[in-house]
Z-matrix of the N, CA and C atoms (Angstrom, degrees):
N
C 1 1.453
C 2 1.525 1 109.45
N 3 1.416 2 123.11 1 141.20
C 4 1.241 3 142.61 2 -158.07
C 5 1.739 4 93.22 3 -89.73
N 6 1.399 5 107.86 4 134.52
C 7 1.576 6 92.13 5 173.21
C 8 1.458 7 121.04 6 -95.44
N 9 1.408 8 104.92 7 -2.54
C 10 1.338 9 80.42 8 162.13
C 11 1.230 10 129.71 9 -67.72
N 12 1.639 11 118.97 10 -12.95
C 13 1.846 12 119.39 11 -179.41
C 14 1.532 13 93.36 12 -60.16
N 15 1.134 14 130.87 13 -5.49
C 16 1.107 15 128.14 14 -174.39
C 17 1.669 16 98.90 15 -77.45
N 18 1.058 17 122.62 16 -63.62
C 19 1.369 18 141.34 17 -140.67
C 20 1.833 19 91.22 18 -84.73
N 21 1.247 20 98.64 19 142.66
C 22 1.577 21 117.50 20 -167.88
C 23 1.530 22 111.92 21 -127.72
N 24 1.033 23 118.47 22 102.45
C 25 1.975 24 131.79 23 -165.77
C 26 1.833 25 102.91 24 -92.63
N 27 0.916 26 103.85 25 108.64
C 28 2.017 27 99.23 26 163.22
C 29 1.648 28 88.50 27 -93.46
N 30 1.568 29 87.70 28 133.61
C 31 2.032 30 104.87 29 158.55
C 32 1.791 31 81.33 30 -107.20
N 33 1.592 32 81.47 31 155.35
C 34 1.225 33 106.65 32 164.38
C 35 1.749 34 108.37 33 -149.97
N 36 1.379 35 98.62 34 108.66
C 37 1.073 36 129.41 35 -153.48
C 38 1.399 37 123.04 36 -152.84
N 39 1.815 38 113.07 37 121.75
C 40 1.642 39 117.14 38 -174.13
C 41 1.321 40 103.02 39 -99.75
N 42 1.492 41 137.80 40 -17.09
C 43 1.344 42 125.47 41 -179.33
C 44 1.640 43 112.00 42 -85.27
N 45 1.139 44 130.80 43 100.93
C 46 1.206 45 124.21 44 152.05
C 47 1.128 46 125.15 45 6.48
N 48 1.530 47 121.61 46 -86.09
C 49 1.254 48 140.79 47 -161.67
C 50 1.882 49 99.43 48 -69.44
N 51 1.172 50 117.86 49 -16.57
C 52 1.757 51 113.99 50 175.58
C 53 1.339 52 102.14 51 -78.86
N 54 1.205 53 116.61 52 -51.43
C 55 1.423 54 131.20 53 -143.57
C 56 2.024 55 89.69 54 -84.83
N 57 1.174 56 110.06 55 -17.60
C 58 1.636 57 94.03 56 178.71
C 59 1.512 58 105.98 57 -107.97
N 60 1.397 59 133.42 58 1.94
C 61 1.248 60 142.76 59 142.06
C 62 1.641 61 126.43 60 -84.12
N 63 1.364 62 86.46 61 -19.88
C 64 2.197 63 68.77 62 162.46
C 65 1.292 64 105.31 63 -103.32
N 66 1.257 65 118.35 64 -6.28
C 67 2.157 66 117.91 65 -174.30
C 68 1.490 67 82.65 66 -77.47
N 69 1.289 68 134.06 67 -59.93
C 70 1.577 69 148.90 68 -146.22
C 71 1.849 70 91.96 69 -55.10
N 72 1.938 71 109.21 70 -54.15
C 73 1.199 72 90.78 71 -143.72
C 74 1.611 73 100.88 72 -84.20
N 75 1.963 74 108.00 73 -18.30
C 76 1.547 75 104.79 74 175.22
C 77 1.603 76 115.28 75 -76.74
N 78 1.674 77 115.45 76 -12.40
C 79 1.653 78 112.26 77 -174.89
C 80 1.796 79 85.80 78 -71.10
N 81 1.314 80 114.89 79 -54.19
C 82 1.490 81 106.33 80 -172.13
C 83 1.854 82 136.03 81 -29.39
N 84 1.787 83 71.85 82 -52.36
C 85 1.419 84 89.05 83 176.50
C 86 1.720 85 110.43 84 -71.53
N 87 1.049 86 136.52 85 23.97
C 88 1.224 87 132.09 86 -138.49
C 89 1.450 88 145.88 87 -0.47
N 90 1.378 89 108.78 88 69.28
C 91 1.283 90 138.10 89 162.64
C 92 1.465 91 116.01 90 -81.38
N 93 1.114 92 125.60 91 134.86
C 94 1.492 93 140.86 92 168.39
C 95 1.332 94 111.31 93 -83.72
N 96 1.574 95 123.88 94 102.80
C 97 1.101 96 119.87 95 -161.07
C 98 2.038 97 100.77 96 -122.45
N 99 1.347 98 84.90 97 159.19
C 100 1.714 99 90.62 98 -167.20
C 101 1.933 100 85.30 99 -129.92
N 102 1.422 101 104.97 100 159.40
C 103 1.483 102 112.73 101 175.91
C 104 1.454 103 111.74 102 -137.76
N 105 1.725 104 116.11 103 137.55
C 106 1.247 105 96.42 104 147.65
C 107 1.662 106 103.42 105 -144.01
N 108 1.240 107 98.58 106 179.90
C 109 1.684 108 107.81 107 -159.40
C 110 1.662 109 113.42 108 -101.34
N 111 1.398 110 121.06 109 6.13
C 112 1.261 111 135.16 110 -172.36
C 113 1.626 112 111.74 111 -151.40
N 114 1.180 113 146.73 112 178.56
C 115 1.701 114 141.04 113 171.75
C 116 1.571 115 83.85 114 -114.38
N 117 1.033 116 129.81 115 -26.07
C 118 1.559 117 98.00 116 166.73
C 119 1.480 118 128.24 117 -70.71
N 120 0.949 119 108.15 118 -39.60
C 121 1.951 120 116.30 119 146.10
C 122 1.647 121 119.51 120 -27.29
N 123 1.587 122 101.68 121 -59.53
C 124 1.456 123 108.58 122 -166.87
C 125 1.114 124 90.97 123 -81.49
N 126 1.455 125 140.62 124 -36.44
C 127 1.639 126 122.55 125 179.97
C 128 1.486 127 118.88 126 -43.32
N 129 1.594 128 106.09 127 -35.97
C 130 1.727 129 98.47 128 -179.04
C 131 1.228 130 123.57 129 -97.59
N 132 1.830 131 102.90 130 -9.95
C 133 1.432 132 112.42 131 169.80
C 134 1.378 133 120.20 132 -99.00
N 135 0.873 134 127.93 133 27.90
C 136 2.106 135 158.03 134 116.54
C 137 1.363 136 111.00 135 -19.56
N 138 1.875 137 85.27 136 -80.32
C 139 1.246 138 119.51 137 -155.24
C 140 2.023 139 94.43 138 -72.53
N 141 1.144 140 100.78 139 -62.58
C 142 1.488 141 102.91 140 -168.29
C 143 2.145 142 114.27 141 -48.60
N 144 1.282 143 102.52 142 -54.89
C 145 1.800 144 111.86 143 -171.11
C 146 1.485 145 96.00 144 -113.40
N 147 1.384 146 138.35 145 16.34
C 148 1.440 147 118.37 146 147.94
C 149 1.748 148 124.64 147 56.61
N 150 1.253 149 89.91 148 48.98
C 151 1.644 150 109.71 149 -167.74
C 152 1.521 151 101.46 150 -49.88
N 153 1.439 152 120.68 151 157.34
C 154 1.788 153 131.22 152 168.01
C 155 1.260 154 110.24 153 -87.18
N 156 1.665 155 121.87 154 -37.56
C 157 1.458 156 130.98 155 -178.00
C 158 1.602 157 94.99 156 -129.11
N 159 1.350 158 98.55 157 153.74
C 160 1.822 159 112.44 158 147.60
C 161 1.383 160 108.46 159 -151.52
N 162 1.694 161 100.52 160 124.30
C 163 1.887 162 115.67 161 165.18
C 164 1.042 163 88.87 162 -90.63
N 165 1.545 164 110.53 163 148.06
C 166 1.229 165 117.81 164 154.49
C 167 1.512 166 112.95 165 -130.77
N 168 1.095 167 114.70 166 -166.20
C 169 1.676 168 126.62 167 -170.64
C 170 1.360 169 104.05 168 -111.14
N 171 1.299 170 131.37 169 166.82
C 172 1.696 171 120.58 170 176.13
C 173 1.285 172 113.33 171 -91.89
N 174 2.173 173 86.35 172 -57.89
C 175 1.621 174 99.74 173 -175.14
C 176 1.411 175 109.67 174 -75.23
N 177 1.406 176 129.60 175 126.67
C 178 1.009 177 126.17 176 176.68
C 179 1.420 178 95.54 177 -142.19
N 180 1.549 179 128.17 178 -171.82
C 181 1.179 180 141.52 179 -168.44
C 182 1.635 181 95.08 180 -124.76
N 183 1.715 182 118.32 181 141.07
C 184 1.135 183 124.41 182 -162.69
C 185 1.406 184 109.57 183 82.14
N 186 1.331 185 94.00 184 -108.41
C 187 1.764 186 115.03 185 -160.81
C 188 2.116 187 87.70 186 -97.22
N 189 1.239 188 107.60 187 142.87
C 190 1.730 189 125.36 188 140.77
C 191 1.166 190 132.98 189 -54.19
N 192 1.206 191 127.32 190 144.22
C 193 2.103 192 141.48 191 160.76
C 194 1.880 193 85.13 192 -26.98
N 195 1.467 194 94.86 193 -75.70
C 196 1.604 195 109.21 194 -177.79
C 197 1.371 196 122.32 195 -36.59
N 198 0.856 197 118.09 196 -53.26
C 199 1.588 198 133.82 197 -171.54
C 200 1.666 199 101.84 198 -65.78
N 201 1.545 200 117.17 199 -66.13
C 202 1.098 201 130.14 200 159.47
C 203 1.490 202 106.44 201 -24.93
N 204 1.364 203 121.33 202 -93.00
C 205 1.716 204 123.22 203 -174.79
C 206 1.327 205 111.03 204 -45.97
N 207 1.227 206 125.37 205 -39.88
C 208 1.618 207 120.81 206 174.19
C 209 1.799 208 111.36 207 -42.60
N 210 1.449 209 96.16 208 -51.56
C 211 1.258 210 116.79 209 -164.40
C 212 1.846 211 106.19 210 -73.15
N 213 1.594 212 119.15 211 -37.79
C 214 1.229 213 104.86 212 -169.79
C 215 1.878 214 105.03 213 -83.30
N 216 1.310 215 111.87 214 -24.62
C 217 1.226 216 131.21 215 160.85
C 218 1.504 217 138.34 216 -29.44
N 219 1.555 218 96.13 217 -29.66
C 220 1.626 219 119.54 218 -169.25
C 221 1.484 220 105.97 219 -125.06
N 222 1.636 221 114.02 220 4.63
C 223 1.307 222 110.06 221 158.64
C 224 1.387 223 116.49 222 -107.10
N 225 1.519 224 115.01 223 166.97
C 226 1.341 225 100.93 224 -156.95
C 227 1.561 226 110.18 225 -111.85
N 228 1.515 227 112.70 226 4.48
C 229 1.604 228 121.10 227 173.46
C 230 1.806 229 102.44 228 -98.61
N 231 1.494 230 116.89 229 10.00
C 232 1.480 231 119.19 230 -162.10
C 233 1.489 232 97.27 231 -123.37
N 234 1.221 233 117.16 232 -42.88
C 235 1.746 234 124.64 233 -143.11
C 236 1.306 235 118.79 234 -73.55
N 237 1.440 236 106.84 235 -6.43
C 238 1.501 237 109.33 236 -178.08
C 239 1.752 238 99.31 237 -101.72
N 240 1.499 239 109.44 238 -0.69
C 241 1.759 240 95.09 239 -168.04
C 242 2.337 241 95.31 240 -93.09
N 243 1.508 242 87.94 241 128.89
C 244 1.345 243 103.92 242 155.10
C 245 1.204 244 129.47 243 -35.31
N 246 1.829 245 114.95 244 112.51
C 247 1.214 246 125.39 245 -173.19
C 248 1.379 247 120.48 246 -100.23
N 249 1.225 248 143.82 247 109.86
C 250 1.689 249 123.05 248 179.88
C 251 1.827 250 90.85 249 -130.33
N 252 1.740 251 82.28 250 138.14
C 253 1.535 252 122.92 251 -157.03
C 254 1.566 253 81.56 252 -87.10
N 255 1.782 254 147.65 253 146.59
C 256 0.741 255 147.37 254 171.88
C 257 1.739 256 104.63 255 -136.10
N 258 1.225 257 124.68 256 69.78
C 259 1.470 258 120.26 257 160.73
C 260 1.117 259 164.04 258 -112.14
N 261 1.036 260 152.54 259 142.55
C 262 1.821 261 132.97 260 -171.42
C 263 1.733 262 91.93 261 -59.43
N 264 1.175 263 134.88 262 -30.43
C 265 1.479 264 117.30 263 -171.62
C 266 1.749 265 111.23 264 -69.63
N 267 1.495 266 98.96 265 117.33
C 268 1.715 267 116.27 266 -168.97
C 269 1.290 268 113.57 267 -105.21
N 270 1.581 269 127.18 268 13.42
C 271 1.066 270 127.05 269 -177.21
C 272 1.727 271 99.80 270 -86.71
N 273 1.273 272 95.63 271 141.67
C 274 1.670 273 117.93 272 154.39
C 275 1.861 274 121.27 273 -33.69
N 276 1.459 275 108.37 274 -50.25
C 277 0.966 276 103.44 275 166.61
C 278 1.558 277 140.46 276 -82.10
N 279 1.095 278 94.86 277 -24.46
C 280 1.643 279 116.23 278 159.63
C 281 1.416 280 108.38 279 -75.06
N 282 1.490 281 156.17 280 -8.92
C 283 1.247 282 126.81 281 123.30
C 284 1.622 283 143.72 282 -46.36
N 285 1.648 284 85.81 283 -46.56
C 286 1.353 285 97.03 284 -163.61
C 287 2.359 286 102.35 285 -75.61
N 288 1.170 287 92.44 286 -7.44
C 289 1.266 288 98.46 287 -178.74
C 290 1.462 289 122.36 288 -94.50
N 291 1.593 290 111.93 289 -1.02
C 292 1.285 291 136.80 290 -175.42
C 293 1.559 292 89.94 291 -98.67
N 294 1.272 293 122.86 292 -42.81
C 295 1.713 294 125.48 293 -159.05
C 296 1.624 295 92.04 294 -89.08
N 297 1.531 296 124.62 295 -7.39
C 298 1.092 297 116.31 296 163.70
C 299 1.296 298 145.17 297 -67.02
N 300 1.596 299 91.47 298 -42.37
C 301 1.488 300 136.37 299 149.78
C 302 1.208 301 106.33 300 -29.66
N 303 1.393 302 127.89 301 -87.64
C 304 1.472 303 135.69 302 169.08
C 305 1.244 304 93.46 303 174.48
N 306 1.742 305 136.12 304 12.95
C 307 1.427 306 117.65 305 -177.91
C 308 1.501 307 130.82 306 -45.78
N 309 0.904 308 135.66 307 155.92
C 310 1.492 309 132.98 308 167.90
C 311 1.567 310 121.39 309 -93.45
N 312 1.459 311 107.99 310 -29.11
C 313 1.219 312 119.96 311 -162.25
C 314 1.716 313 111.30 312 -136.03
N 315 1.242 314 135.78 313 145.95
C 316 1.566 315 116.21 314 155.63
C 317 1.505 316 104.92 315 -144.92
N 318 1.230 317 99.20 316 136.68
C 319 1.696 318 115.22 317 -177.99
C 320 1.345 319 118.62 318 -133.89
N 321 1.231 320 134.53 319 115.83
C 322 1.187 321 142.53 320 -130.09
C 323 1.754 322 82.65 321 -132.53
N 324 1.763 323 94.53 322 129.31
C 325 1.477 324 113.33 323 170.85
C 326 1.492 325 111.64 324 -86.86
N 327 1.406 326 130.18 325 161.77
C 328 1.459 327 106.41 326 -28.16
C 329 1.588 328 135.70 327 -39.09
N 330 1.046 329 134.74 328 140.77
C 331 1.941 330 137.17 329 145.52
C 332 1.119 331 131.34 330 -105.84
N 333 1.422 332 108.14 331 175.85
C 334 1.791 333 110.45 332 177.13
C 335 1.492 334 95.68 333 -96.89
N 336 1.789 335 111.12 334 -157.72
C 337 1.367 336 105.99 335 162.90
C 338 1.290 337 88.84 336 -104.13
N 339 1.355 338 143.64 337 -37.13
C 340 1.554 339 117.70 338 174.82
C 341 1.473 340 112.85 339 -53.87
N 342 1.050 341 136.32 340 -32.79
C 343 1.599 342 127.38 341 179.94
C 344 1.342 343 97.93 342 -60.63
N 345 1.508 344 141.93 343 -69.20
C 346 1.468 345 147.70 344 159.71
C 347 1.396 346 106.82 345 -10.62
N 348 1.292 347 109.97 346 -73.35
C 349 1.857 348 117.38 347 -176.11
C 350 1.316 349 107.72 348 -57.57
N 351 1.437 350 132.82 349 -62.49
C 352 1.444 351 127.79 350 -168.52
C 353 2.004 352 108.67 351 -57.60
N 354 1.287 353 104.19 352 -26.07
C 355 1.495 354 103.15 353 -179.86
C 356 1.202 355 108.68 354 -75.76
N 357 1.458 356 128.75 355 -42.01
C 358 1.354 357 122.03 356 -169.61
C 359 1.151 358 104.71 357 -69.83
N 360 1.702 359 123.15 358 -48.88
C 361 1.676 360 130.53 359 -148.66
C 362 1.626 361 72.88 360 -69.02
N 363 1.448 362 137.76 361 -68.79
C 364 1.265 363 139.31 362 -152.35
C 365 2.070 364 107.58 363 -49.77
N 366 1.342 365 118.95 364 -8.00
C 367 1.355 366 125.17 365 160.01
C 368 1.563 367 122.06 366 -85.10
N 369 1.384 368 89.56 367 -32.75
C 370 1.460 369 110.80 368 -174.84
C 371 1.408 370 125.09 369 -65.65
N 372 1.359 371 88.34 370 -35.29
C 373 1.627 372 108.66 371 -158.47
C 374 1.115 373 132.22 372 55.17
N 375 1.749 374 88.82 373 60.82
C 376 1.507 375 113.15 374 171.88
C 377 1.335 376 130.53 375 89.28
N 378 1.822 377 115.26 376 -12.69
C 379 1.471 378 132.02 377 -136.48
C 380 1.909 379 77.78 378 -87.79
């Protein structure tokens, strides 16, 4: 058995069409992937199924990618789980302001699925 079937990814993600191309390319890889469509969603689906990874999106409605990671970051049953920032925003400062946050990771849309895979395994450590 592959360990990533082990490993359990929350997207958090409002575009449709993202959120069924990054589930597609980590279900492939066999990842167990969970979704939600808001970070107030993923705040309780954290808490509830205890994700291994979470990408998230920045722009979102309500709460931010940012806001979100700030927030799972500063709790203390959350703060150790791997964050990767997934956005069309490509500025320099908009990374380094995600890693401020507490991100772990940032991957800027467009991607491949190897850009996807090398970021996660690179949280993973390789698994």
């Amino acid at each position: 058995m592959s360990i990533a079937l082990m490993t359990t990814i929350l997207i958090v993600e409002d575009t449709p069409s993202e959120m069924q191309l990054i589930s597609y390319y980590l279900q492939e890889s066999g990842y167990s992937v969970i979704s939600a469509d808001s970070a107030k969603e993923a705040l309780t689906k954290v808490l509830d199924q205890k994700p291994d990874i979470i990408i998230t999106d920045v722009v979102m409605p309500g709460m931010s990618g940012f806001e979100l990671c700030r927030s799972l970051k500063k709790h203390p049953s959350t703060e150790k789980v791997p964050i990767i920032i997934c956005t069309s925003k490509n500025q320099e400062i908009d990374r380094l302001w995600a890693m401020r946050q507490g991100a772990d990771a940032y991957l800027t849309k467009p991607f491949t699925r190897e850009q996807l895979l090398q970021v996660v395994q690179s949280i993973t450590g390789g698994k």
